[in-house]
Backbone bond lengths (Angstrom), bond angles and torsions (degrees), N, CA, C in turn:
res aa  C-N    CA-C-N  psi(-1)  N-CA   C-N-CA  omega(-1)  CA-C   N-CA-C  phi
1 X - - - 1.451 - - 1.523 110.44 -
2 X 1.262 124.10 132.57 1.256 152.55 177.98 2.319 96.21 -47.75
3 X 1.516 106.63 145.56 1.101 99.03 -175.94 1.804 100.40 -88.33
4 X 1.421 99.58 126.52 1.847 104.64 165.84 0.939 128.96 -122.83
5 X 0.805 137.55 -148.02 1.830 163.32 145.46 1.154 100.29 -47.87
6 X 1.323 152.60 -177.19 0.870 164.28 68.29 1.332 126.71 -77.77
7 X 1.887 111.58 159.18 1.182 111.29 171.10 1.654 108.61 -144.16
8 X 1.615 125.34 169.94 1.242 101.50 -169.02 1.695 93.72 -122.60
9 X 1.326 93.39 141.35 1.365 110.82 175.28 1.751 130.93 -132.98
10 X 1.272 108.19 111.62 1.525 106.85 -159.72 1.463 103.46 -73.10
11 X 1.406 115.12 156.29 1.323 128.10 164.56 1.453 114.75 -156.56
12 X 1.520 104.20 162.64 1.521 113.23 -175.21 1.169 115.97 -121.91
13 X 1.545 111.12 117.86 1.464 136.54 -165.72 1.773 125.71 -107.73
14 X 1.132 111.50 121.47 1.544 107.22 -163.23 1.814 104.68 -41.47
15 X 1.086 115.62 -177.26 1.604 110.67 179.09 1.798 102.32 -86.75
16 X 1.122 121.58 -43.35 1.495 119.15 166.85 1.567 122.18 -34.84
17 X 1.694 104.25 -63.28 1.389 114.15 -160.89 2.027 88.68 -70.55
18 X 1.176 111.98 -21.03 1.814 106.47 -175.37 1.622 103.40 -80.49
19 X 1.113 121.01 -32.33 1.694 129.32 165.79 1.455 107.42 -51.14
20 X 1.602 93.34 -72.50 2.032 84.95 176.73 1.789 121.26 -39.04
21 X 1.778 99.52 -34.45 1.638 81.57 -155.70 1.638 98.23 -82.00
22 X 1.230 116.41 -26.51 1.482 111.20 163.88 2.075 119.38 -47.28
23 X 1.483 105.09 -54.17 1.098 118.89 156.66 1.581 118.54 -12.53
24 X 1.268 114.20 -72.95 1.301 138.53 -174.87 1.892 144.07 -71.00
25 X 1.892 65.83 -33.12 1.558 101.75 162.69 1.577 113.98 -74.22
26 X 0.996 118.69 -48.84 1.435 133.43 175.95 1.711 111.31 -51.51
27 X 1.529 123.23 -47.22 1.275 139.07 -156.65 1.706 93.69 -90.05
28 X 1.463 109.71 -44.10 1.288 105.21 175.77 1.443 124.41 -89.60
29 X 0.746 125.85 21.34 1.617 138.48 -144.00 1.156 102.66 7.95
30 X 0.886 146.99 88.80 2.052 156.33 151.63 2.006 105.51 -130.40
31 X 1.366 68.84 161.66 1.533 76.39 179.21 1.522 131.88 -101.60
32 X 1.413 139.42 153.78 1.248 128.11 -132.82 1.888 100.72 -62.96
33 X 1.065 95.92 -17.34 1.903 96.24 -168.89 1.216 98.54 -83.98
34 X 1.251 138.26 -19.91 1.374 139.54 178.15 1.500 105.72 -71.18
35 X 1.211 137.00 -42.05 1.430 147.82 -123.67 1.751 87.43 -120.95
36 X 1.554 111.70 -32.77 1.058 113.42 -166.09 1.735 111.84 -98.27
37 X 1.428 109.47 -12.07 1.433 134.31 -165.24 2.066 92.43 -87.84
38 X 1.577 84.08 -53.82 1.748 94.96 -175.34 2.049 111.16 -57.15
39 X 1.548 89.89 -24.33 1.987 76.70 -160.07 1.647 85.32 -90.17
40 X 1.517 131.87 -18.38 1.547 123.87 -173.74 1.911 91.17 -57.96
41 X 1.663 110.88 -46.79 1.335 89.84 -146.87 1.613 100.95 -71.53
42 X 1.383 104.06 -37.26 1.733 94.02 165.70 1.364 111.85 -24.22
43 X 0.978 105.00 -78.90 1.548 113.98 -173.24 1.829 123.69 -20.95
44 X 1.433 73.16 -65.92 1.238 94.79 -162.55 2.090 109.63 -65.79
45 X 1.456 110.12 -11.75 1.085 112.35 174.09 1.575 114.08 -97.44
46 X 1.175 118.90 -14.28 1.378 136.15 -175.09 1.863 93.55 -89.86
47 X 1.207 123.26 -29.95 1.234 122.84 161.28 1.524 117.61 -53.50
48 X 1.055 84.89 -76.53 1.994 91.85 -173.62 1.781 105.36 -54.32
49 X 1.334 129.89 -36.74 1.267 109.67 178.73 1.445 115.92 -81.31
50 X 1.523 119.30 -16.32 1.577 104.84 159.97 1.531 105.48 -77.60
51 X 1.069 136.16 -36.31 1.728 119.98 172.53 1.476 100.78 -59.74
52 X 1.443 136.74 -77.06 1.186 116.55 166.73 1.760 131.89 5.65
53 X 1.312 95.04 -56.06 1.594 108.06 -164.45 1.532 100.19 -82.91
54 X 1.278 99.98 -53.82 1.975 118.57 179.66 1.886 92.91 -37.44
55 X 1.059 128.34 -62.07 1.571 140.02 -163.31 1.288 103.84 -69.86
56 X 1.473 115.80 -31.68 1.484 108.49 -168.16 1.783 108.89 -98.81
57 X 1.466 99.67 -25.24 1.654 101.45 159.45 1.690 114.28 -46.83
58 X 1.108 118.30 -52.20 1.377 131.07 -124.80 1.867 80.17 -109.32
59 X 1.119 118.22 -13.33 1.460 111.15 158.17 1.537 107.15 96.46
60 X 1.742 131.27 -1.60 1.307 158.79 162.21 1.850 99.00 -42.21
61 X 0.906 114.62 -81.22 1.600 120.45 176.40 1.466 141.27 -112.97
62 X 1.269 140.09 141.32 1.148 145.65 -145.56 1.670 93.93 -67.27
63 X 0.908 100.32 175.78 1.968 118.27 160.73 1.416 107.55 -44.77
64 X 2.229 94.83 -70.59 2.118 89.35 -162.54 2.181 96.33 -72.17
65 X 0.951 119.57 -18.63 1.513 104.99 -172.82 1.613 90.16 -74.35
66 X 1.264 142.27 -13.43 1.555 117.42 -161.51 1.814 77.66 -103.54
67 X 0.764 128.46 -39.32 1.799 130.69 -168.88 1.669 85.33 -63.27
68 X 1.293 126.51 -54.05 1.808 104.99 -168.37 1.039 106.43 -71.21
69 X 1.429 126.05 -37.47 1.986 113.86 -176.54 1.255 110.27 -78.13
70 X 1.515 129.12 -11.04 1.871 120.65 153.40 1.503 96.11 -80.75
71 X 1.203 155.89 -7.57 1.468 129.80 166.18 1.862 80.91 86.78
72 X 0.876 129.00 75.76 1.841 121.37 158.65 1.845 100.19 174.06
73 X 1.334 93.18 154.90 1.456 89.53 -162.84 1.621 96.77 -85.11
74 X 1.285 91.41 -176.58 1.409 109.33 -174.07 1.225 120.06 -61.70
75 X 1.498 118.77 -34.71 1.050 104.20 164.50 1.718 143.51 -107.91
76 X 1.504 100.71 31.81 1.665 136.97 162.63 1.519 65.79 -88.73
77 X 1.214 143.49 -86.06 2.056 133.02 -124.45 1.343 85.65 -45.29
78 X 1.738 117.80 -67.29 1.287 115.73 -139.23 1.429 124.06 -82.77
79 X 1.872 105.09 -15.09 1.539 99.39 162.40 1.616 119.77 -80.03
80 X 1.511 110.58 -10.80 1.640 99.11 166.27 1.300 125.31 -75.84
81 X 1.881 114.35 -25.92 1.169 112.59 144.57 1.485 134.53 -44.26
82 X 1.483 124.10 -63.11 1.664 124.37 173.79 1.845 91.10 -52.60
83 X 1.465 123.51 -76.34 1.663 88.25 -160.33 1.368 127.83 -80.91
84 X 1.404 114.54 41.62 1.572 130.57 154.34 1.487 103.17 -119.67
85 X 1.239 125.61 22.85 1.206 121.27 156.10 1.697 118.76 60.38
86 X 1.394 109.87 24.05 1.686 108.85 -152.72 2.326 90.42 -132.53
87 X 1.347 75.91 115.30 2.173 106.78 -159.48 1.787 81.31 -57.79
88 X 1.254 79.10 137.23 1.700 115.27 177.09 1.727 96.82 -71.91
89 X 0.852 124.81 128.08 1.263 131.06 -167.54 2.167 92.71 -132.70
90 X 1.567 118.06 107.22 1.011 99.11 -178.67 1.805 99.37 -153.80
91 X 1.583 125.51 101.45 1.171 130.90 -159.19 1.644 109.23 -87.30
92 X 1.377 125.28 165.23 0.942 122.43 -153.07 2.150 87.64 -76.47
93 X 1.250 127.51 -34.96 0.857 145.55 -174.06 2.164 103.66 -43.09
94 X 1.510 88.06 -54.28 1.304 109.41 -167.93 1.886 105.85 -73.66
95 X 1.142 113.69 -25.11 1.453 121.54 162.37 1.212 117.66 -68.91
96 X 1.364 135.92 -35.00 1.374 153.82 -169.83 1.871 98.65 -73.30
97 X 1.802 94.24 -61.89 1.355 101.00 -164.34 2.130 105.66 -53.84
98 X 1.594 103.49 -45.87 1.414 112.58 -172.93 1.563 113.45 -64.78
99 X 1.255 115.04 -15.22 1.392 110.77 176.35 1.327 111.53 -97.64
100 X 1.334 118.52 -23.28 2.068 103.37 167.24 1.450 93.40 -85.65
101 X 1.382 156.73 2.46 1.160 147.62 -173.69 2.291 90.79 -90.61
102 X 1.350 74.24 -48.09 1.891 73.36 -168.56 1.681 106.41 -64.61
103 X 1.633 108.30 -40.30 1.579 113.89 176.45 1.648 110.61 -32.11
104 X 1.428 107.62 -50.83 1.302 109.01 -170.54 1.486 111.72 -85.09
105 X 0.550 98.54 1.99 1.869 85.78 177.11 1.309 117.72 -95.29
């Protein structure tokens, strides 16, 4: 993880999942906020590329707009598409829209 800011935020964790993060902490030598900082961002990126995907199923956003709101380029989007087996759906409309989107950037 990138160096930031931090901020502290309490939460309540079954007694198991607080064992593991000690667990882990120990093996990696870091400390429990580290261990616990690292699995949010997992998370939290494994979030946005199933919303990503959720939006781009459902026909809401193109390919490169579902690849920028998972944070991975387009073409990370579209091979997680081929090995999830789920058809590239991409209209002449949707080519039009992604190329004045890319123009500007």
């Amino acid at each position: 993880m990138a160096n930031r800011t931090m901020q502290v935020v309490a939460a309540r964790l079954p007694k198991a999942i607080a064992r593991e993060i000690e667990r882990i902490a120990a093996e990696e030598k870091l400390d429990k906020s580290s261990v616990i900082a690292r699995a949010v961002d997992l998370y939290i990126k494994q979030w946005k590329f199933d919303e990503a995907l959720r939006r781009y199923e459902n026909g809401k956003i193109t390919a490169l707009k579902a690849a920028t709101l998972a944070g991975v380029s387009i073409w990370e989007f579209l091979e997680q598409l081929e090995s999830r087996k789920i058809l590239v759906h991409y209209s002449s409309e949707d080519f039009i829209e992604d190329f004045e989107a890319a123009r500007t950037e």
